[in-house]
N, C-alpha and C positions, 0 to 999 in steps of 0.2 A: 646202584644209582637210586636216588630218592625224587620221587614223583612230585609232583606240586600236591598231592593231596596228604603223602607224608610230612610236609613239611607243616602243614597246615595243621595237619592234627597236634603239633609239639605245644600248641597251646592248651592246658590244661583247665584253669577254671574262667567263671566268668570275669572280665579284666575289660576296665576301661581305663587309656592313658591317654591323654593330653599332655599336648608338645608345644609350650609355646614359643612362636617363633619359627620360622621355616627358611632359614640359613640352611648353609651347608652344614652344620652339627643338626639343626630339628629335623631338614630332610633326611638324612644319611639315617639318624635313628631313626624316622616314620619306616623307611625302607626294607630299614634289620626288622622292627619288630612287625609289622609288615606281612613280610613273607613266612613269618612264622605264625599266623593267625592271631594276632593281638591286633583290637581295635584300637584305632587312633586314628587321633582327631589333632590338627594341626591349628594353632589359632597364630595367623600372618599377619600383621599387622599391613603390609604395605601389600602391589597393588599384586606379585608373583614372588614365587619361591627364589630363594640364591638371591637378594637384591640387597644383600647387607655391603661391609665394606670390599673392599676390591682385591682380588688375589690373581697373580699371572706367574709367578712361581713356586713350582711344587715343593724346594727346598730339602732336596732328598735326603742330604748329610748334612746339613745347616751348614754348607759353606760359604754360604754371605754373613756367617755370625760368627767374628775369631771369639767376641768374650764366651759362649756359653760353651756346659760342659763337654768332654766328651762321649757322654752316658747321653745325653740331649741328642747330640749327633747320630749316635747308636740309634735310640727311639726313632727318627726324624728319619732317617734311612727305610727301616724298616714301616712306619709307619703310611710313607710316598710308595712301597712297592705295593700294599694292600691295596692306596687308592686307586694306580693307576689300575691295579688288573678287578677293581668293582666300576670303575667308571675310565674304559681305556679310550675313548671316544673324546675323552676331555683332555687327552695331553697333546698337547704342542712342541712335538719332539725333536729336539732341537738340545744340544750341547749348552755350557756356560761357560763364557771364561772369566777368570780371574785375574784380574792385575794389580801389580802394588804399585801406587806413583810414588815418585824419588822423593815429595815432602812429606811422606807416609814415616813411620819410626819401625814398621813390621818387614819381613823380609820373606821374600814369597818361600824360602826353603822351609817355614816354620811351619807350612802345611804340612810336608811332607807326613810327618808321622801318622797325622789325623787320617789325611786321604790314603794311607797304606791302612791303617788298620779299617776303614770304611770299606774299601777295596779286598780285605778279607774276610770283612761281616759278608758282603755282599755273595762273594764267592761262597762261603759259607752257606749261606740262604738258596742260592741257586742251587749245590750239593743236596740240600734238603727236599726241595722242591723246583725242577726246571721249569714251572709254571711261574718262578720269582726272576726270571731273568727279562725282564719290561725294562731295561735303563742299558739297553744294549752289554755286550758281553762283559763278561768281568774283569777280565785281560785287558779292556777299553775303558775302564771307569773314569782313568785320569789320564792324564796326558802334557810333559810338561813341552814348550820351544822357547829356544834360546835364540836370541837376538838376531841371531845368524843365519837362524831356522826361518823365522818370521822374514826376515827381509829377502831372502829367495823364494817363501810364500809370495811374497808382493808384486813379485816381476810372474808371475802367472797369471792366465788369464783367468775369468772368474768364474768358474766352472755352472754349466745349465743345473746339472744334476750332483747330489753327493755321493760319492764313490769314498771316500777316505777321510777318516780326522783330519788329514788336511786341510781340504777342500771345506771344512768351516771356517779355518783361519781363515781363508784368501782373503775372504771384501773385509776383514779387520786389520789383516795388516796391509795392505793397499791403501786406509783412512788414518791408523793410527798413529799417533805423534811418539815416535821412538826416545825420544830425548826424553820425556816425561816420566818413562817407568824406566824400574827395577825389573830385571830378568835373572829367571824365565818368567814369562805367562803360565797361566795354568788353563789349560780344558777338560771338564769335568763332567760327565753325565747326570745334571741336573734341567730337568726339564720344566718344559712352560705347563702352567692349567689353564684352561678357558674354563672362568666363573661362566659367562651366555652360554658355553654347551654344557655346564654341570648343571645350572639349570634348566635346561633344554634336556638333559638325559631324564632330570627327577620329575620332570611337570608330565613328559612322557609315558613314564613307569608308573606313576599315578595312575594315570588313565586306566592301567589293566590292575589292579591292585582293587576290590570288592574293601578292605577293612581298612583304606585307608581313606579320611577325610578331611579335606583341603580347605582352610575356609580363610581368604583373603580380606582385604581390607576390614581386618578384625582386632579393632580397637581391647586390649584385656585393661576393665577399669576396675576389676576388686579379684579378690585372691584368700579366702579364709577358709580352713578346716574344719567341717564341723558335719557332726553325723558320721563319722568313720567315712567320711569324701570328702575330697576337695572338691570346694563351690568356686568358681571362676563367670565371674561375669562381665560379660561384654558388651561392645555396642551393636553386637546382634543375636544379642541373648545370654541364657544362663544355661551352664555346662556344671556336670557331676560327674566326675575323674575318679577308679581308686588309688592313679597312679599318675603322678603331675613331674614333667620334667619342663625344667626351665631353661630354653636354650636361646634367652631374647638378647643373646649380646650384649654389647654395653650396655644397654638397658634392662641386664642380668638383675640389679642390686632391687631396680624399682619393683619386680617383680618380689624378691626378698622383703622389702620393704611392705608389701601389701601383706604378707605371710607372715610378717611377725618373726624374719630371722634373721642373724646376724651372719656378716661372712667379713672378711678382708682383701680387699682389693684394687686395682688401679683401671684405670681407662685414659688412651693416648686415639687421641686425632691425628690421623694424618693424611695424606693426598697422595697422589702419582697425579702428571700431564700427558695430555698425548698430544704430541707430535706428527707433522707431515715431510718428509723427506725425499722428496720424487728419484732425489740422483742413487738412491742409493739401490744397489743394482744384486743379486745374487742371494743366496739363500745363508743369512747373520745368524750368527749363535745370540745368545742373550751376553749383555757384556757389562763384568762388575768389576767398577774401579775401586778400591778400597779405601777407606779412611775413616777420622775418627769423629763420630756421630754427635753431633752438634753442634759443631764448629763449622767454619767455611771449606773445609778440607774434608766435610764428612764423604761418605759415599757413594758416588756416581753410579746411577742402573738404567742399562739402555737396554728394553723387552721388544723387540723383535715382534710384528706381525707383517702381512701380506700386503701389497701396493705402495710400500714403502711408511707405514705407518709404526711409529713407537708410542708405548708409553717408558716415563721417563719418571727415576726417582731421584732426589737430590738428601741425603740425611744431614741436610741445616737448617736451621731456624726459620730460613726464608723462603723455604723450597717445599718437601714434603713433613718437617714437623714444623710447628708451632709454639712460640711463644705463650706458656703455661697450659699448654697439649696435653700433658701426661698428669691426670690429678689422680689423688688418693683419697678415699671413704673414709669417713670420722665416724668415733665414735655413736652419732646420731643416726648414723643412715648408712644401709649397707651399699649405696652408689655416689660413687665419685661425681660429683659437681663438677661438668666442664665449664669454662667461659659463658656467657650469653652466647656471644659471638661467637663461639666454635661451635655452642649447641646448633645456632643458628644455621650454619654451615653445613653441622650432621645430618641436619631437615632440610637442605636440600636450597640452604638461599644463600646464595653466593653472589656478590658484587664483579659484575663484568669486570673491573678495571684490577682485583686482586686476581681475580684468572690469569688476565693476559701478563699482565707482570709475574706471578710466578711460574707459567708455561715459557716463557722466555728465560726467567733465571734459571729456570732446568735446562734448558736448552744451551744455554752459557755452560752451566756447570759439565756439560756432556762435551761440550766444543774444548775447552782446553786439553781434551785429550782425540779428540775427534774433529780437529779443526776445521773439515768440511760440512760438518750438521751445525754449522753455526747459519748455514742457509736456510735449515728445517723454521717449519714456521708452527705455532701454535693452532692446533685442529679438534676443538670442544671443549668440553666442560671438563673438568678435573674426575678422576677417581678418586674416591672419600670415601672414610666413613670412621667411628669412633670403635678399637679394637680394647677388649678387655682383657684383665691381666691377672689372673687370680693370684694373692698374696702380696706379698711386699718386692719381690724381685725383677727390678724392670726388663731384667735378661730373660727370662721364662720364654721357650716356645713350645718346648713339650708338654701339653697339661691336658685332660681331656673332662673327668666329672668329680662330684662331689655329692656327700650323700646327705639327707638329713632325716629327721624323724618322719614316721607318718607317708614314708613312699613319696618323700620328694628330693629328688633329684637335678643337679644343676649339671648340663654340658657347658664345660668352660672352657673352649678348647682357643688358644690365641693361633695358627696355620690352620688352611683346610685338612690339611693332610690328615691330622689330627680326632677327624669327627668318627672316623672306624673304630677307631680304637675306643672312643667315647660310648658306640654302639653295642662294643662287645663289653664293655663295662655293664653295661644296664641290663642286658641277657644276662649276664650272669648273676645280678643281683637278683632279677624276675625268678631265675633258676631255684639260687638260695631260698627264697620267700616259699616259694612252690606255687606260682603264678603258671609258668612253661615248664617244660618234661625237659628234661638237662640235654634229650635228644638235640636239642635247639643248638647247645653247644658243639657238639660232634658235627654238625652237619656245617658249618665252619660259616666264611663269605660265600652260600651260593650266589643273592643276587640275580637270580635268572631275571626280573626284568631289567635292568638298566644293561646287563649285556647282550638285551635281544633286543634293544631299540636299533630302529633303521638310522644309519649313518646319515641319508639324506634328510631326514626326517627330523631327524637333531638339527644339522645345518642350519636346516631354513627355520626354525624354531626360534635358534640363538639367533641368527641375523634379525628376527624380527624384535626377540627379547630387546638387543640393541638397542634398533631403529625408535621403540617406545622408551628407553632411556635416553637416548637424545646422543648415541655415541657410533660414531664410525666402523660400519658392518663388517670394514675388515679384521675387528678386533675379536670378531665372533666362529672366524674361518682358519681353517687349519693351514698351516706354514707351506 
């Protein structure tokens, strides 16, 4: 076993990095490089850490995405099992199902192959390491019922506690409109994340970490190389990095832009609602209707937390994307040009009366299949934020960094899931360089502080991160 003081020593010469941005991709690497004795220094522009766009699904085999590949699936799989077992505090464990409705053109059997071979990476990975079995048994990954199945579900009562994959069906097919889909259902062990507790795990884990440095409402207004450093200066001073990683989001390019480098890529806005639903009663899986994205038939997501609260996706133009949402960088400038108005939106200023109309058209969009949450009422402000897309491929989820001259590095990761794998990219490049002793490598995800945070301690953290975002504390608490 290796002591925190071994870990510590894997750092070999002197090494200054700067992280800008403290998302889930800046924190997760502050974290790795971190605990292996590399200083860093985090420059956050907003007011706490994790407070970029919104994530509540871990996405463990991308099956909310039929277009992308199955090597993406593969990654995405394996990627969700790393995160949950560095930050297990953060899952909201809880099943997913799948359903095709009847004006959908896909047929729910087209899964099958995908979720069998995910179903034996899986196995596979637990065989290697029983410490990779976090997404419950293997044997249990999927689960299909047939119409016949579901509707003797319904006539049970709704169970206190879960004892059986059944017992997630009940309160969905007790609500759901039979006539609308295609069967079977699918239930699949993809679970929820709380972005409040993965911030609440990492603002935590700071605290006992000596080489790592937090610096919030830290505006970065210039960015050049020069003197074998990078110079970064802010609106609370000037910083001298040997080693600069860029992880500021959509607001990836502008930082490229200050550095003099080019890249190619896209930026897409988009929302979730949340929802108040008092009647609904018993312990929901997350529930994904399928369809095709952009249209009025796009894909319905109803996420599941405590006191009868959802957030709600709709994938149409009126709902969670937007109307020229998804722009692409020019020639000129390595950052896509959103709208005014959506940039407006990304900072945080939103007109009351486009809230309430689109928490409602999510709320319609979920009731055709859900005919009783057509009584859910609209409860705060939207989830937002503008998500970056490195390259030309609007399908892309699996993506995590990029390298360039001079020790700078860009995390581009579009899933949280995503940022470990981001993490062990840059170790190993620091490895290469001869920055950290390769020891660094060998000693894998330890992570000892975010899996020694107190569970309670997380709680009331995230509920508070919440309550200062202006969003309903059940969304912070575990299922």
């Amino acid at each position: 076993m290796y002591t925190s003081s071994a870990i510590e020593n894997t750092h070999l010469q002197p090494l200054k990095v700067g992280i800008i941005g403290g998302g889930v991709a800046g924190s997760t690497i502050a974290l790795r490089l971190g605990e292996i004795g590399v200083d860093v220094t985090v420059l956050e522009q907003g007011p706490s850490l994790v407070n970029g766009p919104p994530f509540c699904h871990l996405h463990a085999g991308g099956n909310l995405y039929r277009e992308i590949s199955e090597q993406q699936c593969l990654t995405l799989l394996q990627q969700s099992i790393d995160t949950l077992k560095v930050y297990p505090l953060s899952a909201n464990i809880r099943p997913t199902v799948i359903a095709v409705p009847k004006h959908d053109s896909g047929d729910p059997l087209d899964y099958l192959p995908r979720l069998s071979k995910l179903q034996a990476f899986y196995q596979q990975l637990v065989k290697q390491d029983p410490s990779n079995q976090v997404l419950g048994k293997p044997s249990d990954y999927y689960r299909l019922f047939t119409r016949e199945e579901a509707q003797t579900l319904a006539k049970k009562h709704t169970p206190i506690s879960i004892n059986s994959l059944d017992d997630w069906l009940i309160p969905v097919a007790k609500h759901i409109n039979f006539e609308q889909l295609k069967w079977p259902i699918i239930l699949v062990q993809e679970y929820g994340l709380s972005a409040f507790r993965l911030a609440a795990i990492a603002s935590l884990s700071f605290e006992k970490m000596p080489h790592c440095n937090i610096q919030t409402h830290c505006q970065v207004q210039h960015v050049q190389f020069q003197d074998q450093q990078w110079q970064v200066k802010t609106n609370q001073g000037h910083h001298q990095f040997d080693y600069l990683i860029n992880a500021a989001g959509f607001q990836t390019g502008e930082i490229d832009d200050m550095a003099a480098l080019t890249r190619e890529r896209m930026v897409e806005f988009k929302a979730a609602y949340v929802a108040h639903w008092p009647e609904a009663v018993g312990h929901w899986p997350e529930v994904i209707f399928l369809g095709q994205r952009g249209t009025p038939n796009g894909m319905a997501q109803l996420t599941p937390y405590p006191g009868g609260y959802f957030q709600l996706h709709g994938m149409t133009k009126d709902i969670t994307l937007f109307e020229h949402g998804l722009v692409k960088n020019t020639r000129h400038s390595a950052q896509p040009k959103l709208p005014e108005h959506l940039l407006n939106q990304a900072r945080h200023k939103w007109h009351d009366f486009e809230v309430t109309q689109r928490s409602k058209k999510s709320i319609s969009h979920l009731a055709q299949f859900l005919p009783q949450f057509a009584s859910a009422l609209p409860a705060g402000k939207p989830l937002y934020g503008a998500q970056q897309i490195p390259g030309d491929d609007p399908t892309l989820r699996a993506a995590n960094v990029s390298f360039e001259k001079h020790n700078y590095v860009r995390a581009e990761i579009v899933k949280a899931s995503s940022a470990l794998r981001a993490s062990d990219e840059i170790v190993k490049d620091l490895v290469a360089k001869g920055f950290v002793d390769k020891q660094a490598l060998q000693l894998g995800h330890l992570f000892t502080h975010t899996k020694a945070v107190n569970n309670q301690a997380v709680c009331e953290l995230a509920q508070r991160l919440a309550q200062e975002r202006n969003y309903p504390i059940e969304l912070a608490l575990t299922n």
